[in-house]
N, C-alpha and C positions, 0 to 999 in steps of 0.2 A: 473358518471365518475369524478366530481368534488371532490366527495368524497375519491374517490381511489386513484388521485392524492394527494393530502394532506395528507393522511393517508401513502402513499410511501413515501411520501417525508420526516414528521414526521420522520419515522422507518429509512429510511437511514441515517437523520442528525444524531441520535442518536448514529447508529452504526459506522458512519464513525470515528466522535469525538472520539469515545474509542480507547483510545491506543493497537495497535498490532502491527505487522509485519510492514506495510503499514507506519503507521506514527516513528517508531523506525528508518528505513529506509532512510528518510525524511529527520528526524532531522542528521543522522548520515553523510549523501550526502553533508547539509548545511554547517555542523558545519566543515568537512573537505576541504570540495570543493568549499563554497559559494554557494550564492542566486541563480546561476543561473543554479549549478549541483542540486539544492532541485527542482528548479523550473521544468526541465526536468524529475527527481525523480515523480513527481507530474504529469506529462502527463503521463510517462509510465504509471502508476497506475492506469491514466484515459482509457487509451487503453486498460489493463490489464481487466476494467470494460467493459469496450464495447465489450470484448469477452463475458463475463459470460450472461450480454444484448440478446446477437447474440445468442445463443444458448436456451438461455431460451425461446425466442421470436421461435424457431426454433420448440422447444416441446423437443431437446434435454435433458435438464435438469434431466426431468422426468425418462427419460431414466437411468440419470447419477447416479439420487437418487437411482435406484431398483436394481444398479449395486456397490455392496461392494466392489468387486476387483479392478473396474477402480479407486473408489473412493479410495483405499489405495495407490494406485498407485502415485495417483496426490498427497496424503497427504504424503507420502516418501519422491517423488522428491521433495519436499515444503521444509521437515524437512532438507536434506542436505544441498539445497540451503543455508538456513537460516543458517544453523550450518557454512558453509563456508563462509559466511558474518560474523558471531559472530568471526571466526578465524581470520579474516582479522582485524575488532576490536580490539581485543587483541593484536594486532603487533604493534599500539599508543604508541609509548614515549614521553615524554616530550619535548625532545630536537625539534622533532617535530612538536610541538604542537607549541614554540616556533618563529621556524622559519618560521610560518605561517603569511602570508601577503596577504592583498585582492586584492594586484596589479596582486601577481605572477599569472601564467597561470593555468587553471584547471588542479587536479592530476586526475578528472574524468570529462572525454569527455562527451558530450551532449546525445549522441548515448549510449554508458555503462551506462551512468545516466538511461535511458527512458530504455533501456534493464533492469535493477537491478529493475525497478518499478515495469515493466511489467511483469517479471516473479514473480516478490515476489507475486506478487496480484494474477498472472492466476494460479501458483501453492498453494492457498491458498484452503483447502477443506472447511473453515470454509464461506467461499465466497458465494463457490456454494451452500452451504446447506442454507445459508441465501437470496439469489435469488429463490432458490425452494422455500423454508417456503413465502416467502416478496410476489411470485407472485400468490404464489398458495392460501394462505388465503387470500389474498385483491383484487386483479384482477380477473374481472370476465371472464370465458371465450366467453361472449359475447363480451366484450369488443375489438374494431375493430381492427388490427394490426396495423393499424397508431397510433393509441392513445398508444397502447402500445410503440410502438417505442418513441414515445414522451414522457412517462415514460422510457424510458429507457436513452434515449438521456440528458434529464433533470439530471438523475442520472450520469452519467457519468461528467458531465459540475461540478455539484455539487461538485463531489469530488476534479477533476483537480484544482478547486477553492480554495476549503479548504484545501488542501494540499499544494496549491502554497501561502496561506496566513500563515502556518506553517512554511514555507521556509521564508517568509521572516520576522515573526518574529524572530525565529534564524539565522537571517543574521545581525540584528542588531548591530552598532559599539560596544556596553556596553557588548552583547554576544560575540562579536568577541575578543572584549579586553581580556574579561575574559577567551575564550579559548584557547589562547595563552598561556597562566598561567598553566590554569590546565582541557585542552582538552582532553588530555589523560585519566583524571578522564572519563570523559563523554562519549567516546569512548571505555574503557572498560565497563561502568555499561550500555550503547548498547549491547554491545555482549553477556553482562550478558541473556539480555532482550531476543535477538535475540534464546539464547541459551535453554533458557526457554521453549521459545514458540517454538523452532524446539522441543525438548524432549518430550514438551505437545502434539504435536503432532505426534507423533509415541506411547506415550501411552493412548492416550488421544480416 
């Protein structure tokens, strides 16, 4: 069992670090909102995983893999999401980008922060396909549903981590200075991203 954890854990650090949805997200929460809409940003995402957890631990998953329609379904509502985030992106100007201060109050509440997380991540199909593949080659099904929970609990903490240490590297005074300037750059080439990865996944 020592083994399995390590080797999930391994696979998830990997996966999480790579930039998609999750972390574009993240960075786009910070850099408009502050540390403390990323950091929120960063729980959703973690809840977001506690669902995919829940259901995998359920036997659902399995289900979800053998089933192409539900699965384009979830991958659909993902892409507009997303595309409707890349829109909102695009409506960044300078002026401001400007008038951006770290006194002023959030332009994104704590609740739409952890909402924006949490569905980016539960309408990700690349998720679920990556909890199926993560549990299904390395957990065995001997393995006790506690432990697994404790795999899966681990994972969850893991992310909300890493992504709340995402948030406050771009919280940073020298980031912030500089996106005042020219935020708007960073905010479009998000939705670029955002825009990407919705299109990748409707043909993809």
């Amino acid at each position: 069992m020592g083994n399995e954890f390590v080797l999930l854990a391994i696979a998830h650090a990997f996966a999480v670090a790579s930039p998609g949805a999750d972390f574009a997200v993240v960075i786009k929460n910070t850099l408009q909102s502050g540390h403390r809409a990323g950091l929120y940003t960063a729980i959703g995402i973690g809840l977001g995983i506690l669902v995919h957890v829940g259901y995998t631990l359920l036997g659902l998953a399995v289900i979800l893999a053998q089933s192409p329609g539900l699965i384009n379904l979830v991958k659909y509502a993902g892409a507009l999401y997303l595309a409707w985030l890349a829109w909102k992106s695009f409506q960044s100007r300078k002026s401001r980008s400007n008038d951006f201060a770290v006194s002023e109050p959030l332009s994104l509440t704590s609740l739409e922060a952890i909402k924006q997380g949490f569905v980016i991540n539960v309408l990700n199909p690349k998720v679920t396909v990556f909890f199926v593949a993560l549990f299904t080659a390395i957990v065995s099904y001997e393995t006790p549903i506690l432990i697994q929970s404790f795999y899966g609990l681990w994972i969850v903490i893991y992310t909300i981590l890493w992504f709340a240490m995402v948030a406050w590297l771009f919280s940073r005074r020298v980031v912030l200075n500089w996106y005042r300037e020219h935020g708007h750059y960073i905010d479009w080439s998000v939705g670029v991203i955002l825009a990407c990865i919705a299109i990748r996944l409707v043909i993809g």
